[in-house]
Backbone as CSV, one residue per row, in Angstrom:
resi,resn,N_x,N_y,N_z,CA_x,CA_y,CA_z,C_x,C_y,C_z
1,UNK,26.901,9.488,-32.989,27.527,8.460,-32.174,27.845,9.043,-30.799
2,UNK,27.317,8.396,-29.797,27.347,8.954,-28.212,29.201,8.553,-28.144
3,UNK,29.323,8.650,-26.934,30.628,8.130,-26.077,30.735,7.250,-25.070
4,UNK,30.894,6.980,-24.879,30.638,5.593,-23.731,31.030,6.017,-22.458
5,UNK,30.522,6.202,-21.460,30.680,6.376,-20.392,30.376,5.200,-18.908
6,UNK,31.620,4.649,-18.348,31.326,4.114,-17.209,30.667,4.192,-16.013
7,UNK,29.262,3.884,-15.449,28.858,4.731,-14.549,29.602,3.471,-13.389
8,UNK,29.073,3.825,-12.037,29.917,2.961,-10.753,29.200,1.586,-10.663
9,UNK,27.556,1.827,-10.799,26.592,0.755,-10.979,26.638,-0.585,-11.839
10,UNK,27.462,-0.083,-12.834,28.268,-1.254,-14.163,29.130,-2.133,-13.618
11,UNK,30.138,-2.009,-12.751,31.258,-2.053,-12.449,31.009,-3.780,-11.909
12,UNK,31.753,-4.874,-12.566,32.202,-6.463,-11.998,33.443,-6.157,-11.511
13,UNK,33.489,-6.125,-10.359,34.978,-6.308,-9.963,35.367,-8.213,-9.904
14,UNK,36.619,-7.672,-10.253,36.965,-9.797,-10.526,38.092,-9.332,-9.855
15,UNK,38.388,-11.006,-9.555,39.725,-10.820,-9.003,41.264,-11.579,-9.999
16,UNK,42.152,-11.479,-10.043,43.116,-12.166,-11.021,44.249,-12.535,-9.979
17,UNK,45.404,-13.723,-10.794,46.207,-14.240,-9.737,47.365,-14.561,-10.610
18,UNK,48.357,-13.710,-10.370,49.555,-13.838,-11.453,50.599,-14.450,-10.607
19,UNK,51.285,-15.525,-11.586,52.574,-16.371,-10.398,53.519,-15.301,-11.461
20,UNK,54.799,-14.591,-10.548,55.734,-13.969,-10.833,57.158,-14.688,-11.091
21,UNK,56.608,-16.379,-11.042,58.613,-16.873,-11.422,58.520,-17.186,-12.473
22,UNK,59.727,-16.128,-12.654,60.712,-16.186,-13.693,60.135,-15.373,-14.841
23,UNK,59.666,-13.974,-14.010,59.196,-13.066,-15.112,59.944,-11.919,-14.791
24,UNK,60.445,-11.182,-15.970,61.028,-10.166,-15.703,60.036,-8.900,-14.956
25,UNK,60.851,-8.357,-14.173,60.079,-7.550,-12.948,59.364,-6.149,-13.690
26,UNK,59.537,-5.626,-14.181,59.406,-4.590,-15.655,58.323,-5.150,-16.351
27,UNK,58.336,-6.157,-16.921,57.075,-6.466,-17.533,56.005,-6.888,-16.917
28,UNK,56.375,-7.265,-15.922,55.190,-7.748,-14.787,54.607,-7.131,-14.175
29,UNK,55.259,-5.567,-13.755,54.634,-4.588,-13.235,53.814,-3.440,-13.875
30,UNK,54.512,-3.884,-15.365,53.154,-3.132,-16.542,51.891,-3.409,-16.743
31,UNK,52.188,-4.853,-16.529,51.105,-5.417,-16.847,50.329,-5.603,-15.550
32,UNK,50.794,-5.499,-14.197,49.755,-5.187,-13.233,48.919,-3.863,-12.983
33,UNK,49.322,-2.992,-13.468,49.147,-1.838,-13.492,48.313,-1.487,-14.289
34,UNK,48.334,-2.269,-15.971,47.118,-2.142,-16.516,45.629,-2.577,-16.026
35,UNK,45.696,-3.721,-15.282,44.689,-4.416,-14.665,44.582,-3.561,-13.456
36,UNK,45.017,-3.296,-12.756,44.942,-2.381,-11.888,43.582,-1.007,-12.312
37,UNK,44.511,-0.302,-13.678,44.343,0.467,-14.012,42.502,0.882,-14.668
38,UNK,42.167,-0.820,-15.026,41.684,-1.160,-15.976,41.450,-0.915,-17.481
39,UNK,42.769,-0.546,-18.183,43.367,-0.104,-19.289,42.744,-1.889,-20.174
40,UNK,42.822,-2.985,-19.330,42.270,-4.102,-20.248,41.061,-4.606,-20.388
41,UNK,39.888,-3.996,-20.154,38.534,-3.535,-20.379,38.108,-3.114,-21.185
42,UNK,37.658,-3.594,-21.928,36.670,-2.272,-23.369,35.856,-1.392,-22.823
43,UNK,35.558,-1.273,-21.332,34.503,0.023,-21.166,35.523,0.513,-20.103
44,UNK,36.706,0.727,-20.557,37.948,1.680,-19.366,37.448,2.969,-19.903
45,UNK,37.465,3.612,-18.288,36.739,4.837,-18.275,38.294,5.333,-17.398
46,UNK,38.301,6.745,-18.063,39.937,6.987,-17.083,39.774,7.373,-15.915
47,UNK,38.609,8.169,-15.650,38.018,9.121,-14.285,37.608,7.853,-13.699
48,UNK,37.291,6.776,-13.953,36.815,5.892,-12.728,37.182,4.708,-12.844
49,UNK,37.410,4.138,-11.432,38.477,2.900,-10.825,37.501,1.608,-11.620
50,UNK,38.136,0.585,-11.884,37.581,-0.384,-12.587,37.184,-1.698,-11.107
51,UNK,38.340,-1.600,-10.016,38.306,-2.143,-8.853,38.651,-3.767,-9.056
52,UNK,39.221,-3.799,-9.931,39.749,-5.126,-9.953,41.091,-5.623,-9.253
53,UNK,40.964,-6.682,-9.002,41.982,-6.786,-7.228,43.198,-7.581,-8.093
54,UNK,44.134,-8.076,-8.192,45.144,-8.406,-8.394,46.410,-9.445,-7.030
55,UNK,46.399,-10.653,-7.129,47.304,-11.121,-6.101,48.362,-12.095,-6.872
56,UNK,49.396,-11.373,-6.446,50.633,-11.961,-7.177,51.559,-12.935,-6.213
57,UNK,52.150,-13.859,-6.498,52.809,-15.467,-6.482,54.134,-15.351,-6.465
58,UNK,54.643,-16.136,-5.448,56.362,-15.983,-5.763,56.954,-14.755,-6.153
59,UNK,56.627,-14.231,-5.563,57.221,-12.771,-5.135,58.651,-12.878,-5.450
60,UNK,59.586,-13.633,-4.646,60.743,-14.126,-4.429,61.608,-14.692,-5.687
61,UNK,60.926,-14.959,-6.811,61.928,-16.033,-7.965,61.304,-14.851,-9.046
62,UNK,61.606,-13.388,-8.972,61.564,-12.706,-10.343,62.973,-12.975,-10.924
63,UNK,62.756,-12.320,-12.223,64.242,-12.148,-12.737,64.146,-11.108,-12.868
64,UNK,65.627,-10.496,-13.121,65.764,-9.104,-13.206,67.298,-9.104,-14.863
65,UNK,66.845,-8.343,-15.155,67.906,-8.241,-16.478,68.865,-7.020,-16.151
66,UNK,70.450,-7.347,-17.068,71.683,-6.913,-16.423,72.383,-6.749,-15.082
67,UNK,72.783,-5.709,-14.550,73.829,-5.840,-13.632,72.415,-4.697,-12.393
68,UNK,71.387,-4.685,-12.520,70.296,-4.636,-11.640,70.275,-4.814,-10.103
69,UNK,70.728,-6.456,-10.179,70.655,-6.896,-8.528,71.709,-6.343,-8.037
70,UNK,72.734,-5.579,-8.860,73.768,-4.759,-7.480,73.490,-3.309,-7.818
71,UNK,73.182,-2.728,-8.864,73.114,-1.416,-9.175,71.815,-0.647,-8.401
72,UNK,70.356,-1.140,-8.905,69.261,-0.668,-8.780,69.183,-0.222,-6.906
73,UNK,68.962,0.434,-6.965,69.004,1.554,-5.411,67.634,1.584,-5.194
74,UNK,67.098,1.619,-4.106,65.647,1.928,-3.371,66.260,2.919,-2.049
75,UNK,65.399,3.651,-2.060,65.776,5.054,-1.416,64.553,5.326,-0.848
76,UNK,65.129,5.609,0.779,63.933,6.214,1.460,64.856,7.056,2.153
77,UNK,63.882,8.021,3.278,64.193,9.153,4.116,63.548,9.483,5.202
78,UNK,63.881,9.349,5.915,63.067,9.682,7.392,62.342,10.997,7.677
79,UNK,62.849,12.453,7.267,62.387,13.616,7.266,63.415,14.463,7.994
80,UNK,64.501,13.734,8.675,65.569,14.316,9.311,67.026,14.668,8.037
81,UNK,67.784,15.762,8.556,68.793,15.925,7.377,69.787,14.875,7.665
82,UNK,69.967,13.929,6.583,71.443,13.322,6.650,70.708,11.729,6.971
83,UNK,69.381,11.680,7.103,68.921,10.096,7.423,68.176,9.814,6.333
84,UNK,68.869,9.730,4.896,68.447,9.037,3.757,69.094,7.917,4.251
85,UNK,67.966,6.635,3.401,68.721,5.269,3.968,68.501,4.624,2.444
86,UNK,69.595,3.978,1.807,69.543,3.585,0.562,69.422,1.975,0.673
87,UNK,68.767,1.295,-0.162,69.060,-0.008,0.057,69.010,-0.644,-1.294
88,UNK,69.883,-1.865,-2.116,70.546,-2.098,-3.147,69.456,-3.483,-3.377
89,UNK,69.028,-3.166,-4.645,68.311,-4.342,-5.117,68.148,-6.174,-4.263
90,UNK,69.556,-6.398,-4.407,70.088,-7.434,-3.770,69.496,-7.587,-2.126
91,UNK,69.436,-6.758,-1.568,69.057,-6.878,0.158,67.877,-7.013,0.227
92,UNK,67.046,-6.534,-0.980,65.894,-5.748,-0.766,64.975,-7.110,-1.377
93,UNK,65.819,-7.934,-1.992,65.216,-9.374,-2.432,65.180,-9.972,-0.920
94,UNK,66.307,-10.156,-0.243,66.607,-10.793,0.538,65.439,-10.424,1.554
95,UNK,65.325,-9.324,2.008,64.764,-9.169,3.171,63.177,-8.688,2.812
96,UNK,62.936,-8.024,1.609,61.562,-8.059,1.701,61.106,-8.032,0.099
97,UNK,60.904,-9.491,-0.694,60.908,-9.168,-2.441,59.388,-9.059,-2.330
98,UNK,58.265,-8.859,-1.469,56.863,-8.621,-1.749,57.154,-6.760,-2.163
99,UNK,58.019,-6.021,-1.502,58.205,-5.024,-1.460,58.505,-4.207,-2.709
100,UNK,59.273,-5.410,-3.512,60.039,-5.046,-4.945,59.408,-4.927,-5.856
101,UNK,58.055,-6.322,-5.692,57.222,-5.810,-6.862,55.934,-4.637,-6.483
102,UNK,55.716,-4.136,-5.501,54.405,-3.095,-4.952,55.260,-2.263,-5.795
103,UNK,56.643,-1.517,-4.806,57.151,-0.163,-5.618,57.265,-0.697,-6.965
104,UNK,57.396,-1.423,-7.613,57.862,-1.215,-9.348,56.543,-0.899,-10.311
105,UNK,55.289,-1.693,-9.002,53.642,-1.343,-9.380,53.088,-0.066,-9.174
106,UNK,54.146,0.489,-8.073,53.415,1.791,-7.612,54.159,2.669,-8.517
107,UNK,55.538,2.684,-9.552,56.225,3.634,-9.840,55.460,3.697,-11.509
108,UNK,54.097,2.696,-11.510,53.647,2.702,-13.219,52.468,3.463,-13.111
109,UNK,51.691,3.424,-12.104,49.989,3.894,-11.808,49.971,5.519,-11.509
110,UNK,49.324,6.432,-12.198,49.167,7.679,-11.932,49.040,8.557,-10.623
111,UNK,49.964,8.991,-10.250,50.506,9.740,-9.270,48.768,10.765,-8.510
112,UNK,47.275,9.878,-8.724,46.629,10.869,-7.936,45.845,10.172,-7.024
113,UNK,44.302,10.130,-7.032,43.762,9.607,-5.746,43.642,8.410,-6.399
114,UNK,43.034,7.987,-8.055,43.075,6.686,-8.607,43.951,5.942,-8.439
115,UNK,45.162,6.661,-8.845,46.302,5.412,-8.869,46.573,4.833,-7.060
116,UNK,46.688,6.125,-6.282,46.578,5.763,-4.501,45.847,4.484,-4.001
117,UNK,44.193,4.512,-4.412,43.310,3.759,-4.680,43.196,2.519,-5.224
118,UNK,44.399,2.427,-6.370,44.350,0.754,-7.043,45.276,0.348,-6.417
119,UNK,46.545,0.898,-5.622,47.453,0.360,-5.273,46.992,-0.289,-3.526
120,UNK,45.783,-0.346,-3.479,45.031,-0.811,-2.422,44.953,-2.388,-2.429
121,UNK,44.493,-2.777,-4.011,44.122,-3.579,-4.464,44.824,-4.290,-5.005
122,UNK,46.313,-4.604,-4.757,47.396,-5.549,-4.498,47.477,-6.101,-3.595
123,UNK,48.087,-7.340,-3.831,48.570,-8.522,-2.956,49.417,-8.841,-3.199
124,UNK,50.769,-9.128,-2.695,51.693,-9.998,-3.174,52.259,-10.777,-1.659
125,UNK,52.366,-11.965,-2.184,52.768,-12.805,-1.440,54.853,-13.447,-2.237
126,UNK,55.265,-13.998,-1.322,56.268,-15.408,-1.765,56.135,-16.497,-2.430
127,UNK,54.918,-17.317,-1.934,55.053,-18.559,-1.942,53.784,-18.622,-2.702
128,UNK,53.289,-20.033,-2.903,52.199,-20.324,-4.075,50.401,-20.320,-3.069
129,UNK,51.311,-19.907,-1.332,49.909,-19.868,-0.785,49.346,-18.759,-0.893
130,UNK,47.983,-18.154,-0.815,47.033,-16.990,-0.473,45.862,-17.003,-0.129
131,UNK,45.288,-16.528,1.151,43.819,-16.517,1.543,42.925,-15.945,0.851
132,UNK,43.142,-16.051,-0.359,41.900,-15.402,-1.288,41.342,-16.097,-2.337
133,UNK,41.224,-17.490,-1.803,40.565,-18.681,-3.152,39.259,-18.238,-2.635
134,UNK,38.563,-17.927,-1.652,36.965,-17.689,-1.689,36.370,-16.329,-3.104
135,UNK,37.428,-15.469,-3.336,37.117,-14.388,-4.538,37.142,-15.432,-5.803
136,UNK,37.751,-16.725,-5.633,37.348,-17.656,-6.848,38.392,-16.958,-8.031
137,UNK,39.585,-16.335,-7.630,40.503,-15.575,-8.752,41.263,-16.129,-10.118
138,UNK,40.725,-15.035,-11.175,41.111,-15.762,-12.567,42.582,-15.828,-12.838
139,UNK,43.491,-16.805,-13.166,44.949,-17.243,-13.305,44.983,-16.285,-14.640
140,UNK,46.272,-15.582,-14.425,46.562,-14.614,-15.727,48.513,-15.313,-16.167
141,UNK,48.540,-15.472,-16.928,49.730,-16.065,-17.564,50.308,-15.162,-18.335
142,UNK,51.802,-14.451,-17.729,52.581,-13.316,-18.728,53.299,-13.925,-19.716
């Protein structure tokens, strides 16, 4: 019995289109990440990108479970000492929730050039519009 190997020449890239209201943010970002990943493929090859694109909906109406929207911290740093800038779940809806679900997508996908690479191949929008009905994208329901 051989092994199955993905060559690049195989490869359908499709595109998928997940609406995010009223899904918990945790499960939604697992499950982009697998598709991302292409972990939901029967010929997932780990060494090579599956290239399937992903554009996510209502960015803005996730849910989040427990005391989250005041606790959960997002943390960045400029490179200077003393200019960490923290910002609290809650603001971070307010002022940018496309933002909330990339990092929760980027904190599931493998830390090398693959995972760098699929996180290309996100979209997230707010609202129920997106310029990408010409990819003809398949509706995925969590």
């Amino acid at each position: 019995m051989k092994t199955f190997v993905l060559k690049t020449k195989e490869i359908q890239p499709k595109w998928y289109i997940v609406d995010a209201e009223g899904v918990t943010l945790g499960r939604l970002a697992t499950q982009i990440a697998r598709i991302l990943q292409g972990k939901h493929l029967p010929t997932y090859t780990p060494f090579i990108s599956n290239r399937d694109h992903v554009v996510v909906l209502n960015a803005d109406k996730i849910h989040v479970t427990g005391n989250k929207m005041e606790n959960k911290l997002y943390f960045r740093h400029s490179g200077y000492i003393g200019h960490l800038k923290v910002t609290p779940l809650k603001d971070m809806m307010a002022k940018k929730p496309e933002k909330v679900i990339y990092e929760a997508v980027r904190g599931m996908v493998p830390k090398n050039r693959l995972g760098r690479a699929s996180m290309t191949r996100i979209r997230v929008y707010n609202g129920n519009d997106h310029p990408h009905v010409a990819q003809k994208p398949e509706t995925i329901k969590f």
